[in-house]
Structures are given as C-alpha cells and as structure tokens.
N, C-alpha and C positions, 0 to 999 in steps of 0.2 A: 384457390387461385393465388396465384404467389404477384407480388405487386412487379411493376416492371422497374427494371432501373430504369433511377431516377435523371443520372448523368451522361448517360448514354452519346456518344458523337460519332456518327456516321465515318469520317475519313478515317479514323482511328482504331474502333471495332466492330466496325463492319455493320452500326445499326444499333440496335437495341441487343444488348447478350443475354442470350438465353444459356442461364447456370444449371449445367447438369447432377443431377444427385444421383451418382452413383450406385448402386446396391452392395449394402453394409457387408463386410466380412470381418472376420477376426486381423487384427493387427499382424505385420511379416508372416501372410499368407501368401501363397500363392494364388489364392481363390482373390485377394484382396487388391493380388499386381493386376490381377487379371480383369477385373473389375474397371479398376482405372483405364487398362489400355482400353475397354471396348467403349466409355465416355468420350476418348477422344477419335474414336471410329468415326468417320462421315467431317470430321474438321481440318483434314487436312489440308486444306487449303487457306484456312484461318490460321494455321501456326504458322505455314511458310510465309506468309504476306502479312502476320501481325500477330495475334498471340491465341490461347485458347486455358479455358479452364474448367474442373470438374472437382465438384464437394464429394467428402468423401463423411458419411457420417459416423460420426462419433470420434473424429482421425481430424479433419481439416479442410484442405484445398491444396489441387495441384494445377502450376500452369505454369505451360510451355509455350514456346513463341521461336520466334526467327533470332532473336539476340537477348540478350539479359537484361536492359534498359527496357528494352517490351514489353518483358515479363514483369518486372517490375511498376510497369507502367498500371498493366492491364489488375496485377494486386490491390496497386492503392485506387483504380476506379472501384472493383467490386468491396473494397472493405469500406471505402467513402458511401457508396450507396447503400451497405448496410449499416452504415450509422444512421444515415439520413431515413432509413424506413423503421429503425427502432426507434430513433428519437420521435419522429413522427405518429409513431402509435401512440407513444406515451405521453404528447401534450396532445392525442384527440379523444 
C-alpha cells in the first residue's frame, strides 16, 4: 500500500491525489504514448478545473492541467510529498 500524500488541500487538488503508475513501455513508443493517454482517461474533469498527473516508470511523470502555473503547482506538491515520505522512512 503506497502512503497517502502527505500535503494534500482539498480546494486545490481536489482531495488527497491518487498518482497513477502507468504500465511501463519502451521509451518514444507508441505503446508508451499510448500508455500515458489511458492514465489520464476518467480525469478529465481534474485537468479542466485544476491539474492531473501519471508516473510513468523507469521515464518520470507527466502533468497536465488548465494552465501552466497549475501544472507547476500540482509538480512541486507531488515531488514535496515525496520528499517528505523518503525522508520519513529514513529517520523511522
């Protein structure tokens, strides 16, 4: 079970984000575009009104939103909470 974010704010993304992990393909695939687009299947409504995102493993993260300020909003929550869930492990 993967821990919840930590920073989560309701008016902003909608709650607690549940980060999707996509299924791994080879790098400038098509199998791998293809991948990404069905992550963000069922979120549409989260990029138009604020932002969305999906790990892509062994690649990164992508995330889209309503504007670029969003997106970059909604980046620096999930890479804040995963600092805060590795430093975490590592002083318990």
């Amino acid at each position: 079970q993967h821990p919840r974010c930590l920073l989560g704010h309701r008016a902003r993304i909608g709650g607690y984000l549940d980060l999707e992990l996509v299924e791994e393909a080879p790098s400038h695939t098509d199998r791998l575009a293809q991948n990404v687009v069905a992550g963000f299947r069922g979120k549409e409504a989260s990029i138009r009104n604020e932002a969305a995102a999906v790990l892509i493993p062994y690649h990164g993260i992508v995330v889209v939103g309503k504007d670029l300020w969003t997106v970059f909003d909604l980046l620096e929550r999930i890479d804040w909470n995963a600092w805060c869930i590795i430093a975490g492990r590592l002083l318990s």
